[in-house]
C-alpha positions as CSV (number, residue, x, y, z in Angstrom):
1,X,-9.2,-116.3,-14.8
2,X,-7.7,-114.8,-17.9
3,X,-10.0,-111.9,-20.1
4,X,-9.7,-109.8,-22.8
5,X,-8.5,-106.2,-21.3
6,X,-9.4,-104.4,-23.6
7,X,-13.3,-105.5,-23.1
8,X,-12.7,-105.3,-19.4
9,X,-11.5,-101.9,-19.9
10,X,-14.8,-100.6,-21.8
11,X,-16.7,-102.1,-19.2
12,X,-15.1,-100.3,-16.2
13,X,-15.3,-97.2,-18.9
14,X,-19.4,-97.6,-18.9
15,X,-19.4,-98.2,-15.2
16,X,-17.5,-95.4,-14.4
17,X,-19.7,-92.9,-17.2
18,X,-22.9,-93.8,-15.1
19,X,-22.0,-94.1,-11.8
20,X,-19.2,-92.0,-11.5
21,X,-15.7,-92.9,-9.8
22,X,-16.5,-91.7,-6.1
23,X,-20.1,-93.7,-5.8
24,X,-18.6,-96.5,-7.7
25,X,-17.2,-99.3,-4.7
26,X,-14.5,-101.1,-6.2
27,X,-16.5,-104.7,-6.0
28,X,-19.5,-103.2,-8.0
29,X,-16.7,-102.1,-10.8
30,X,-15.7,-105.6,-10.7
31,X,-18.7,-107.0,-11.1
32,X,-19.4,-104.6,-14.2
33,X,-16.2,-106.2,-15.6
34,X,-17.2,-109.4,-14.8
35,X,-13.8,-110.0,-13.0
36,X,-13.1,-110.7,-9.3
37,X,-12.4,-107.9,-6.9
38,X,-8.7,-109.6,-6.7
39,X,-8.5,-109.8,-10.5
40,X,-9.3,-106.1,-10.5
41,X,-6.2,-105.3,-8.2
42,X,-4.1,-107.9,-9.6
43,X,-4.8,-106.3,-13.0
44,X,-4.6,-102.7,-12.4
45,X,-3.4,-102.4,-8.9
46,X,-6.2,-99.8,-7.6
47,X,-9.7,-98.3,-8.8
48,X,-7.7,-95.2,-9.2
49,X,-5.5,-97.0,-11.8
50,X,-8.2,-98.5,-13.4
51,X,-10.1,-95.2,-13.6
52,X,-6.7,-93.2,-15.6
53,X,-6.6,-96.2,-18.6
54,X,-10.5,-96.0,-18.2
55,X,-10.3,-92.3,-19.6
56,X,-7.5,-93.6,-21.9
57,X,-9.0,-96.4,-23.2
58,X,-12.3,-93.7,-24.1
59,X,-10.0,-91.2,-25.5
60,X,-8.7,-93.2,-27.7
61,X,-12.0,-95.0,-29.0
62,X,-13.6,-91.5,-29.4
63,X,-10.3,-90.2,-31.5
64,X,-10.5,-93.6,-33.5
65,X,-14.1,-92.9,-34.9
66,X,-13.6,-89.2,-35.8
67,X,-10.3,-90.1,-37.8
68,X,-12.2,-93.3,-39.5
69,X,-15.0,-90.8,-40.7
70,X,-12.4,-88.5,-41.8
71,X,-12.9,-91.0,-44.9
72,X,-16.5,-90.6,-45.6
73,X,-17.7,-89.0,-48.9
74,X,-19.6,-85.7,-46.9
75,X,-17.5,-84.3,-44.1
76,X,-19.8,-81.4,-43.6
77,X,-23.0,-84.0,-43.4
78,X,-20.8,-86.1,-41.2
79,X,-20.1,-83.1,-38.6
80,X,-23.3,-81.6,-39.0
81,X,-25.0,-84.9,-37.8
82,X,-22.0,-85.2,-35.3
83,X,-22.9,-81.7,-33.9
84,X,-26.7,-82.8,-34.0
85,X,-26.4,-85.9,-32.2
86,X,-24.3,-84.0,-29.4
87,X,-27.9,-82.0,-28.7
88,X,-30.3,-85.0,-29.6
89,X,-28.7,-87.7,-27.4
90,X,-25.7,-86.7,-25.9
91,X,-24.5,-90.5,-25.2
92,X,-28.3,-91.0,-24.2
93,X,-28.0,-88.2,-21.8
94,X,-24.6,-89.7,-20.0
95,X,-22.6,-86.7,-21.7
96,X,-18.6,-87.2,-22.8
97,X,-17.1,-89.3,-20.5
98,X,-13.8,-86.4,-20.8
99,X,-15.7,-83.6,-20.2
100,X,-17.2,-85.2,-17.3
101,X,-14.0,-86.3,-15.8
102,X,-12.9,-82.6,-16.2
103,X,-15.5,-81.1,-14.6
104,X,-15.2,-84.1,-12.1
105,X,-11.3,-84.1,-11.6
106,X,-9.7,-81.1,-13.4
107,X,-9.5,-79.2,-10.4
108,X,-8.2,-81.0,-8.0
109,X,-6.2,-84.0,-9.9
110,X,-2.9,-83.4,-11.8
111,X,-2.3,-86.3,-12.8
112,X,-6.7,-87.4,-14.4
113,X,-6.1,-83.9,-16.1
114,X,-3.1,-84.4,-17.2
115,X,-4.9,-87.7,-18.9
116,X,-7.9,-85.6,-19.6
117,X,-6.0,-83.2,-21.5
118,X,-4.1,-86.1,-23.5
119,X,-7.9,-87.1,-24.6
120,X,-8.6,-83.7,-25.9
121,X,-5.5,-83.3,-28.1
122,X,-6.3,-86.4,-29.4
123,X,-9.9,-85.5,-30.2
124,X,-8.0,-82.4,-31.8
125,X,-5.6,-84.0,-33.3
126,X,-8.7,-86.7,-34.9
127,X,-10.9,-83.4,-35.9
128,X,-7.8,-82.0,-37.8
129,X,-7.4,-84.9,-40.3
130,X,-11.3,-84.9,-40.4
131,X,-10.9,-81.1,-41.9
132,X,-7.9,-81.8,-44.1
133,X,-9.9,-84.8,-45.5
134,X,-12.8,-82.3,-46.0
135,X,-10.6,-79.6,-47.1
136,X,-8.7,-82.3,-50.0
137,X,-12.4,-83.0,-51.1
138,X,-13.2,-79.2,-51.6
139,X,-15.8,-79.5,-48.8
140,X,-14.4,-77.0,-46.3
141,X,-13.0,-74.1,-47.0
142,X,-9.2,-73.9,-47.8
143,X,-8.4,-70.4,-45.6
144,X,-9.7,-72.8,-42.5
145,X,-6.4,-73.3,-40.7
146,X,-7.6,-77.4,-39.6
147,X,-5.9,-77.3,-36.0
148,X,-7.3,-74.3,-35.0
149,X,-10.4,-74.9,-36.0
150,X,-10.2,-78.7,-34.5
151,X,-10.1,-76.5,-30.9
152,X,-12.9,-74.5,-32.4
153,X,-14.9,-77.8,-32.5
154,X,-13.8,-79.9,-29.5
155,X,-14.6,-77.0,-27.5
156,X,-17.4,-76.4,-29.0
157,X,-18.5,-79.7,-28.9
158,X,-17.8,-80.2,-25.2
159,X,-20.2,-76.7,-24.4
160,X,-22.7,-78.1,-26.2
161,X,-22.9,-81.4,-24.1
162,X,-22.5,-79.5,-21.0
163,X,-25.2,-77.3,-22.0
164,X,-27.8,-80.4,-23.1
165,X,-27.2,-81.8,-19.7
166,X,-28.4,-78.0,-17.8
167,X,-31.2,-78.7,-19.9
168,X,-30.8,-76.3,-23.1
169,X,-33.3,-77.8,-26.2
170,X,-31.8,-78.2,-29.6
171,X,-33.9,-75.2,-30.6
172,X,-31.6,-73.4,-28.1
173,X,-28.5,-75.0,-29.4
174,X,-29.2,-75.2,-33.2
175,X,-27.9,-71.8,-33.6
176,X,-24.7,-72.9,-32.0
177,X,-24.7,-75.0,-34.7
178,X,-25.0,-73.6,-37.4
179,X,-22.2,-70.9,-35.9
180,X,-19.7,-73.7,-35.8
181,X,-20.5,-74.7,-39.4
182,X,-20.4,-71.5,-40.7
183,X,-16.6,-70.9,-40.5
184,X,-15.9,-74.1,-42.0
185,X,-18.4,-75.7,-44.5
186,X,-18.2,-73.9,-48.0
């Protein structure tokens, strides 16, 4: 049976954001592909496998869309509602698939974190053109030095969902906000 691996991929990604990899059993996985347990194995040789391009494949979707809004006409709109959304829905309340493989794996697995961490600096490296697009359009400040403040906001942005999922409000967090924006937006 021959699929598109990429689509396969973004399925095991969604199966392993709500489930989780340890409650996950490798044939359930395979059924949210819509593969075969072989095909899975085949494929990717283990769940483990599948589970370190599942956090790549994620990575690199999330980096995509910041650095394609990096061309939108209002960065600071764009980041504001980017910062909202974190507090409203929060991936309808699943949280960053990264942050929670950290929390999950960081730990205790070299080689995820090692993955993990690869995410991030891409997520940094996507939030840096995002500020030197904002900065070119005379939207953020030009003092704002963009890479450090990309780790400003990824780290930022990663409290913030951890926090939403402990159950903090968006009156809580709006503050937070507002703090983040502060340093950047003119």
């Amino acid at each position: 049976m021959e699929f598109d691996r990429n689509e396969v991929v973004a399925r095991a990604v969604d199966a392993f954001w709500q489930a989780g990899y340890e409650s996950l059993p490798a044939l359930e996985i395979a059924e949210a592909m819509g593969v075969a347990k072989s095909s899975l194995y085949n494929t990717f040789g283990s769940k483990r496998n599948l589970f370190i391009e599942s956090v790549d494949h994620y990575a690199d979707s999330q980096r995509s869309k910041v650095v394609a809004r990096s061309k939108s006409e209002n960065v600071g709109e764009l980041l504001r509602q980017m910062l909202l959304d974190v507090i409203t829905d929060n991936y309808a309340g699943r949280g960053c698939f990264l942050v929670n493989t950290a929390a999950d794996f960081g730990a205790r697995d070299e080689e995820v974190r090692q993955h993990v961490k690869a995410g991030f600096d891409g997520m940094i490296d996507a939030f840096t053109t995002l500020i030197r697009a904002g900065q070119e359009t005379g939207q953020i400040k030009s003092d704002v030095n963009p890479q450090q403040y990309a780790v400003i906001l990824v780290t930022g942005i990663s409290g913030l969902r951890v926090l939403v999922k402990g159950g903090y409000s968006s009156v809580e967090l709006d503050p937070v906000i507002e703090n983040m924006l502060a340093g950047l937006l003119k």
